[in-house]
Structure formats: structure tokens, C-alpha cells
C-alpha positions in Angstrom: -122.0 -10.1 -81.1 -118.5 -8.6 -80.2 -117.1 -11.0 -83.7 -119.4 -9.3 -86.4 -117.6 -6.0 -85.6 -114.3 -7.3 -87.1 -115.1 -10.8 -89.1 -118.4 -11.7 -91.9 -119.6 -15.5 -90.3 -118.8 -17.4 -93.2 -114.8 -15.8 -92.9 -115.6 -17.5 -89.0 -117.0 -20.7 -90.6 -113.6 -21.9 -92.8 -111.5 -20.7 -89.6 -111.2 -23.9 -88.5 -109.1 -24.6 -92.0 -106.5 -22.9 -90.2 -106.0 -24.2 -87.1 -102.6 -26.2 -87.7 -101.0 -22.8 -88.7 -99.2 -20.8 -86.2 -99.7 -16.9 -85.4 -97.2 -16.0 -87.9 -98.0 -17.6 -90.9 -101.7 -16.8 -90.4 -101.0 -13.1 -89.6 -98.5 -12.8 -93.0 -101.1 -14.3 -95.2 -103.8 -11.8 -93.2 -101.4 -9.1 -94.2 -101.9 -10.6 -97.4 -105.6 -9.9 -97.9 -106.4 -13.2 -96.9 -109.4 -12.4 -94.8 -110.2 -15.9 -93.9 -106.4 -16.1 -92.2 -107.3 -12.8 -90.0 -110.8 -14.6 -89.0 -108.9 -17.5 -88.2 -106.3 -16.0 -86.0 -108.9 -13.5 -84.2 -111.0 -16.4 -83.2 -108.4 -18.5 -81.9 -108.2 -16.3 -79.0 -112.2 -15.1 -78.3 -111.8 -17.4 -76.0 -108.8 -16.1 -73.9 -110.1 -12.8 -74.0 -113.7 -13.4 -73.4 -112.7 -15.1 -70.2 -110.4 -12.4 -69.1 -112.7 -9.7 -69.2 -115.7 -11.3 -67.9 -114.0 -12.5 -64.9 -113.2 -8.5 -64.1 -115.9 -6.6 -65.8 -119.4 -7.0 -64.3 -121.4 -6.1 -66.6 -121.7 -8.3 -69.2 -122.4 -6.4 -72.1 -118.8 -4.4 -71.1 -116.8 -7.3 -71.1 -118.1 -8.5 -74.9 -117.4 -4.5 -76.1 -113.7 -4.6 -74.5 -113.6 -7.8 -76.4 -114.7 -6.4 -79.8 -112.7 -3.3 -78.7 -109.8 -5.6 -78.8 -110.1 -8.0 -81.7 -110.9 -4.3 -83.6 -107.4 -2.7 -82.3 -105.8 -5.6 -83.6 -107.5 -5.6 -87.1 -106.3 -1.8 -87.7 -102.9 -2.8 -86.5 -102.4 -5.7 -88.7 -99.9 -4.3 -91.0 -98.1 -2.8 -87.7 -97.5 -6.0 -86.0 -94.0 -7.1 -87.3 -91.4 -8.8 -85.2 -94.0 -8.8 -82.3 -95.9 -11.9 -81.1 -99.5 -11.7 -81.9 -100.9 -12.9 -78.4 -98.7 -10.5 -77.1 -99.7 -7.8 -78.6 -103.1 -8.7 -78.6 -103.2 -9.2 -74.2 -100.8 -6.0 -74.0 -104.2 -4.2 -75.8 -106.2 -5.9 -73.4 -104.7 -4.7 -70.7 -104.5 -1.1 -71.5 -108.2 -1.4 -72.5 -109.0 -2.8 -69.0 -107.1 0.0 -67.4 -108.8 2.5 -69.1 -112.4 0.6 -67.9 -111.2 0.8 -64.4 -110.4 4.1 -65.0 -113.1 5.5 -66.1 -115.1 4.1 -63.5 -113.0 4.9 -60.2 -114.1 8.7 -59.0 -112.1 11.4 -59.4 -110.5 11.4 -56.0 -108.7 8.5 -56.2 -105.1 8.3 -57.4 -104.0 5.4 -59.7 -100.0 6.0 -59.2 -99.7 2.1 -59.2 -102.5 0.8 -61.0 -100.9 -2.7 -60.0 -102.2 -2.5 -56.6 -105.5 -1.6 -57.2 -107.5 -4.4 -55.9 -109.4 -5.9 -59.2 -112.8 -6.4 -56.6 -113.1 -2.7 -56.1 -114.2 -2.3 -59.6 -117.6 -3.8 -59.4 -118.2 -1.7 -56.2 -118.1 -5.0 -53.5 -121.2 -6.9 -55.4 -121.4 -10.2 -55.5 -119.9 -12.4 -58.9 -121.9 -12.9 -61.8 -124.9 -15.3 -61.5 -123.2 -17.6 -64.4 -120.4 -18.0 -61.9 -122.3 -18.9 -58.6 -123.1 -22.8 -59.6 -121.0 -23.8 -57.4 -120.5 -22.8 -54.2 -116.5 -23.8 -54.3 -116.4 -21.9 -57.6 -118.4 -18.6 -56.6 -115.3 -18.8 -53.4 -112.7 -19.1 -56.0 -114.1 -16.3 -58.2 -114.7 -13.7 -54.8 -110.8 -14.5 -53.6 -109.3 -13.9 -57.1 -111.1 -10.6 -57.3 -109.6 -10.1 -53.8 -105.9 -9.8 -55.7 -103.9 -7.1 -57.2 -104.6 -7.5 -60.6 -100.9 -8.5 -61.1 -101.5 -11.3 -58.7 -104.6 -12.3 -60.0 -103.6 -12.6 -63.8 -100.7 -14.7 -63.0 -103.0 -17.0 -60.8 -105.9 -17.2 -64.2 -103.9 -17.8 -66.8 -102.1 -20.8 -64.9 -105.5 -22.1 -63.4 -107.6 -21.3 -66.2 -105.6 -21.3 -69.4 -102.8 -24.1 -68.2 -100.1 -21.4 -69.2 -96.6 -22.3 -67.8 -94.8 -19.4 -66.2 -92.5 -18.6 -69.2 -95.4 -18.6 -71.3 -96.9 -16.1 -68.7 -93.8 -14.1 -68.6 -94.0 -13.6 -72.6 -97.9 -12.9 -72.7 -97.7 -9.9 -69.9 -94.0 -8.8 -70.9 -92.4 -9.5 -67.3 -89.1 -12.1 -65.6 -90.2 -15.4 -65.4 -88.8 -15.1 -61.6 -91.2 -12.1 -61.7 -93.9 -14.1 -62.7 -93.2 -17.0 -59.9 -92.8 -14.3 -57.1 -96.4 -12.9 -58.1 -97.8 -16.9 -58.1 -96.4 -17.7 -54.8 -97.1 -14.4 -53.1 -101.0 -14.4 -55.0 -101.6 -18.5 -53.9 -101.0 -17.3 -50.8 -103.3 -14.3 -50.4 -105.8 -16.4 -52.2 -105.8 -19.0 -49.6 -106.2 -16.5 -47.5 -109.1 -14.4 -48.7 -110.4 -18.1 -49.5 -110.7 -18.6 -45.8 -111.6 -15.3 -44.7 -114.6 -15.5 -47.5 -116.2 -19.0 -46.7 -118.7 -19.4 -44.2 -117.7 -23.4 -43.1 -114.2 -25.0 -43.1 -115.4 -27.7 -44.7 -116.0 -25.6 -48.0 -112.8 -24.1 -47.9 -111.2 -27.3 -47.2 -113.3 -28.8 -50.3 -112.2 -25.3 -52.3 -108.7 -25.4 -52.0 -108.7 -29.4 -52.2 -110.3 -29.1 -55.8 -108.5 -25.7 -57.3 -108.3 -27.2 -60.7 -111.7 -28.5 -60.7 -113.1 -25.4 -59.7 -111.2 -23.5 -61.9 -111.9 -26.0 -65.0 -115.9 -25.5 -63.6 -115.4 -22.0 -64.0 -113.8 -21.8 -67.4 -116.8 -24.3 -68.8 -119.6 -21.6 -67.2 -117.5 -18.2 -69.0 -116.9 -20.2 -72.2 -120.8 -21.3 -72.4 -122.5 -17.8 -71.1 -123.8 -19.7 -67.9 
């Protein structure tokens, strides 16, 4: 699993101990040598970035090594991170780690001047979305349109949907404006309800889709959180 490359299971057991600290007092006493602390603060966002890269990796096995890749930046950069906000720093890796898996998976040819506009669905060449996502048939229409985005658009979009982040909170995590962050929310709702209708094959499930966004999206979190 992606958490032995960083953190022993019993440091993972007693991170619960920790859970009424914030980032900064659990990364100070990580700095520390308290080992437990760093367990405590790596796992409190597994989840985060286990969702984020399985929704735009396909293969499943990638998605856990980006998260290990991650959580392992962050361990080596521990005594770096000063004055910086932990989450921050630790989606800004993300990010860059994502980039470079798009990357290296787009053919030579292509130019990536403005990675932004990329569309997030070219990357796993048109297939369909994973088999732990297709449940439901609103949820599989949700996931298909969301790929459909830039990946600007589509972060903005998860991280309200799935994580219940408010747009300053968004604006903080991905270093952008709040107004920023709106504009990409209104302009990506509405190329989602569009792809949304493009994608389904009745009105009445994109009716029942874009009636029940937080449901689906709450159906989708529960399937990436338990594997399927």
C-alpha cells in the first residue's frame, strides 16, 4: 500500500490521537521527531489525494503510486515547509506530479503550452470510467462529464462537490483569486451540464443526474473512498 512507503502501521494506529490538532502544531512536533505527529498529518489527507488521482488516473495501481509519490515528497520536505500551509503544499505537489503523468503519457507531437486546457478525458485515451465508478448510472454520467473539463474547471467543480470546500478554501488549496475560482465554477457547471446532456442516452437520466448532483457526487466519493 501507497502508506507503508512513508509511515510503520502502528505510527497509522495512534493517528487518530491527533486528530484535534491542526496542520501546524502536528507538522512542528513532526519536525520534532515525533513520527506519530507526521503519520497523523499524512493520513489525514489519504483521503483527499486518493480521490483526486483516481478520478484522473486510470489505472489504479498509478493513482495509489502518485499518492505514495506524494505523501513521500512531503516527508523529505518536512523540515522545508515553514510559513507554508501544509495542504497547500501538499496539493501544489500533486498537481505537478499529475502534470508530469499526463506528460509522460501524451505523444511527442503534442504541445502542452497551456496545460490548463488540456481536456482531463484525453488522458485515459476516450475509455470508459473505472468499473468502481459505474454503480450508478447518474454517477458513471457525472464522472464521464467531469473528465469532459479542463482540468482547471474540473478541480474547482471536485473539490466543491466532493470535498464541500468553499471557494476561498479552493482559492488557498490551488493558489488562485477567489473571483478566479467562481469564474472557473460557473463557466465549468455549465460545460458540465452540457457534456451531461450531450453524454446521456434518455432525458430522463440527465434530468435525474443534474436533479441529484450532490447525491451523486456523495455516491461517488463513498465508491473511491471504499475501492468499489
Amino acid at each position: 500500500m501507497a502508506g507503508d512507503r512513508y509511515a510503520g502501521a502502528d505510527e497509522v494506529l495512534v493517528a487518530t490521537k491527533h486528530e484535534s490538532e491542526d496542520d501546524h502544531a502536528l507538522l512542528e512536533r513532526w519536525r520534532a521527531g515525533d513520527k506519530r505527529a507526521g503519520a497523523a498529518l499524512v493520513s489525514r489527507y489519504m483521503g483527499l489525494l486518493s480521490r483526486f488521482f483516481r478520478n484522473k488516473v486510470q489505472n489504479p495501481e498509478d493513482a495509489n503510486e502518485l499518492v505514495g509519490d506524494t505523501m513521500l515528497a512531503c516527508t523529505k520536505a518536512k523540515d522545508l515547509i515553514r510559513g507554508v500551509d501544509f495542504r497547500k503544499y501538499m496539493f501544489g505537489v500533486a498537481l505537478n506530479l499529475l502534470r508530469r503523468h499526463y506528460r509522460a503519457g501524451v505523444k511527442r507531437g503534442r504541445e502542452l503550452d497551456d496545460f490548463a486546457e488540456i481536456c482531463v478525458g484525453d488522458s485515459d485515451g476516450g475509455r470508459s470510467p473505472n468499473t468502481l465508478l459505474a454503480r450508478k448510472r447518474e454517477a458513471r454520467l457525472l464522472i464521464r462529464a467531469l473528465r469532459g473539463l479542463t482540468l482547471d474547471q474540473q478541480l474547482v467543480l471536485e473539490m466543491s462537490l466532493f470535498e464541500g470546500l468553499t471557494a476561498p478554501e479552493i482559492a488557498e488549496m490551488i493558489d488562485a483569486p477567489v473571483p478566479t475560482v467562481y469564474t472557473r465554477q460557473r463557466r465549468g457547471k455549465q460545460r458540465l451540464l452540457e457534456l451531461m446532456r450531450e453524454l446521456a442516452d434518455s432525458q430522463a437520466l440527465y434530468e435525474s443526474t443534474v436533479g441529484g448532483l450532490d447525491t451523486w457526487a456523495r455516491e461517488i466519493r463513498a465508491q473511491l473512498d471504499t475501492g468499489g
